[in-house]
TIKERO-890140 format. One record per residue (C-alpha): residue number from 1; residue in one letter; x, y, z. Coordinates in steps of 0.2 Angstrom, whole numbers. Layout:
BEGIN
+------+------+-------+-------+-------+
| resi | resn |    xx |    yy |    zz |
+------+------+-------+-------+-------+
|  NUM |    A |     X |     Y |     Z |
...
+------+------+-------+-------+-------+
//
This chain:
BEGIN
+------+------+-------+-------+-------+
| resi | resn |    xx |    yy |    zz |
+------+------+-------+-------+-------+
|    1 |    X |     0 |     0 |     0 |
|    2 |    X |    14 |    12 |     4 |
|    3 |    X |    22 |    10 |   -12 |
|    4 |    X |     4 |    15 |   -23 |
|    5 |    X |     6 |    33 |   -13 |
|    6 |    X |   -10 |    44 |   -18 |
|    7 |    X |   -17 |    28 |   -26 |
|    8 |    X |   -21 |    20 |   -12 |
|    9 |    X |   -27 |    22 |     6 |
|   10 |    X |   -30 |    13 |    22 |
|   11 |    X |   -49 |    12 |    28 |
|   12 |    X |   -53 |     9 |    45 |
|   13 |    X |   -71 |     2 |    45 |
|   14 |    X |   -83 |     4 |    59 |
|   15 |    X |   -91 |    -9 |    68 |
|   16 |    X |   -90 |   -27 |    65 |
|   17 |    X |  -101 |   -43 |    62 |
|   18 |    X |  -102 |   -57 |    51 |
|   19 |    X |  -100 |   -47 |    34 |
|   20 |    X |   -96 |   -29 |    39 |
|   21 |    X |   -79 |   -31 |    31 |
|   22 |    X |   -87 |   -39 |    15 |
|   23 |    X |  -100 |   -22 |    14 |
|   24 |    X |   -87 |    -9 |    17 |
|   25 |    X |   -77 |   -17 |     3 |
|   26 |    X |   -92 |   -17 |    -8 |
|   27 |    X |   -96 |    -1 |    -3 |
|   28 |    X |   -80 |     6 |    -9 |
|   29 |    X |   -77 |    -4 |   -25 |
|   30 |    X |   -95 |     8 |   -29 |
|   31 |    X |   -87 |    23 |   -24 |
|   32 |    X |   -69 |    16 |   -38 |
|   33 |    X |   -80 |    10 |   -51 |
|   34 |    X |   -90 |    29 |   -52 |
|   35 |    X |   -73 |    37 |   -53 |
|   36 |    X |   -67 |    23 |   -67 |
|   37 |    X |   -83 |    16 |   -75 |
|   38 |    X |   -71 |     6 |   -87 |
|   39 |    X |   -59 |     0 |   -75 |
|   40 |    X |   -53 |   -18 |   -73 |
|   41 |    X |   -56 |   -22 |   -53 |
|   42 |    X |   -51 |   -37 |   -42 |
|   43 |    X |   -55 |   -43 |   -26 |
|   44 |    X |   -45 |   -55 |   -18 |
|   45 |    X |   -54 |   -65 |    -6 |
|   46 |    X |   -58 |   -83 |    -3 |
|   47 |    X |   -74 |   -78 |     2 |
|   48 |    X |   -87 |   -85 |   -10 |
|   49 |    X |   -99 |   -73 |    -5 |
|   50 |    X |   -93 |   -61 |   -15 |
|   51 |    X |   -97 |   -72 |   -31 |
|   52 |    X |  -114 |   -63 |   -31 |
|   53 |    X |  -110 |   -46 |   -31 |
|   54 |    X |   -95 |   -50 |   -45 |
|   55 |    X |  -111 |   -59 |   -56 |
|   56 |    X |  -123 |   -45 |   -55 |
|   57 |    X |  -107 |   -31 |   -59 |
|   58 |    X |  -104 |   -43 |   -76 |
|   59 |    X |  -120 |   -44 |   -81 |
|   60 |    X |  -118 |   -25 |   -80 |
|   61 |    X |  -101 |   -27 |   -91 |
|   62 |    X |   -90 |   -23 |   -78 |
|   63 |    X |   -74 |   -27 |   -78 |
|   64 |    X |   -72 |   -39 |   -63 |
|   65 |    X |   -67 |   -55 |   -57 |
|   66 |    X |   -63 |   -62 |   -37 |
|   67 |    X |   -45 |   -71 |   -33 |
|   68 |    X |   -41 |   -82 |   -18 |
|   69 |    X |   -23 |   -72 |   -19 |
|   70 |    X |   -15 |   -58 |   -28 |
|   71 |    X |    -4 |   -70 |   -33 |
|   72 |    X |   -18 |   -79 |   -45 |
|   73 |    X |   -20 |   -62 |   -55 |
|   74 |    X |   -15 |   -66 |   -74 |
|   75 |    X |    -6 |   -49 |   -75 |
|   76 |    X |     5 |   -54 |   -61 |
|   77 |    X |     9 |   -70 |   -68 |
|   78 |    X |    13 |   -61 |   -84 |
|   79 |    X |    32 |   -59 |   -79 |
|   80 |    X |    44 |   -49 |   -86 |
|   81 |    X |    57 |   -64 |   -92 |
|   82 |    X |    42 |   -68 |  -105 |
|   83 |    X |    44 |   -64 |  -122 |
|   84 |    X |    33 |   -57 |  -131 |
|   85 |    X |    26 |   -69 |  -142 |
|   86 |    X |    22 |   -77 |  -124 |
|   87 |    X |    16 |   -62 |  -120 |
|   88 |    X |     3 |   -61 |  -133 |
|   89 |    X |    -3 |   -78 |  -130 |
|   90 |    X |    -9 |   -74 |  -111 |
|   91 |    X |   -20 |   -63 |  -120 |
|   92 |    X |   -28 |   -73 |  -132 |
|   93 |    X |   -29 |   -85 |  -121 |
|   94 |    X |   -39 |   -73 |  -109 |
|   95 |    X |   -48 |   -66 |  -124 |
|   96 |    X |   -54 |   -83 |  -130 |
|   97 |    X |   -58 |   -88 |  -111 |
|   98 |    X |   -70 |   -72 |  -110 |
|   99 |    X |   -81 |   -81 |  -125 |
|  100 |    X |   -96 |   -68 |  -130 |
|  101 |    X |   -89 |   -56 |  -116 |
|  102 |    X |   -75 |   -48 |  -125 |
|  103 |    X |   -71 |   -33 |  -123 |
|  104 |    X |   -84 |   -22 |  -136 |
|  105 |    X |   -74 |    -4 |  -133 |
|  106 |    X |   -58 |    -3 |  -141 |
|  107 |    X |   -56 |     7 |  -124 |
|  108 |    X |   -61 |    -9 |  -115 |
|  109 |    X |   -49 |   -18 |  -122 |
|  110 |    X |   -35 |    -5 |  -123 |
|  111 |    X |   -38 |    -7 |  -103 |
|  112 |    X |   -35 |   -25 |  -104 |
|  113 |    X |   -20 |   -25 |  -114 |
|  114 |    X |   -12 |   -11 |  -102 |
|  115 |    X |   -17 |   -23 |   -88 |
|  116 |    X |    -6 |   -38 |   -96 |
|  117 |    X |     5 |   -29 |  -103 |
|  118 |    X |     9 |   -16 |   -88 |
|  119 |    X |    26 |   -24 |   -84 |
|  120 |    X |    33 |   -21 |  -101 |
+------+------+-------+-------+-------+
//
């Protein structure tokens, strides 16, 4: 968190309970996703319960998907020993994986390519 500076912050919540962590997160992925309609989000969580919220948000065309651990995220496995080619071939294969939910917006998709490809 230190190293994102501005880009990120610490939240202390308020209150506690079965799922007041889970609702604060949701709660602020609302406020990111107003400030970046067309951004590509993650929540790392092995909570399933998120899986709901992540469902309705793609049937909206958000950009979104849940991981156990950052370390699952295909642009982190995305290193930068890979060539290019290899490169390449994550995204395809990502594409291909997305079937009839392909990115429509060239913006979209210029958004997923910088997300593989940050590390160039």
């Amino acid at each position: 968190m230190q190293e994102l500076e501005r880009n990120g912050e610490y939240v202390r919540i308020g209150g506690n309970g079965k799922n007041a962590l889970d609702f604060h997160i949701t709660f602020y992925l609302g406020r990111v996703f107003e400030q970046d309609p067309t951004g590509y989000f993650y929540i790392i969580s092995k909570d399933t319960g998120f899986d709901v919220v992540i469902k309705h948000l793609k049937d909206k065309k958000v950009l979104i998907q849940r991981y156990n651990q950052i370390n699952d995220i295909p642009a982190f496995k995305t290193s930068v020993s890979q060539t290019i080619e290899e490169k390449i071939q994550v995204i395809v294969d990502y594409l291909i994986k997305r079937g009839n939910a392909k990115p429509r917006k060239v913006e979209t998709l210029s958004n997923t390519l910088i997300l593989y490809f940050y590390s160039l």
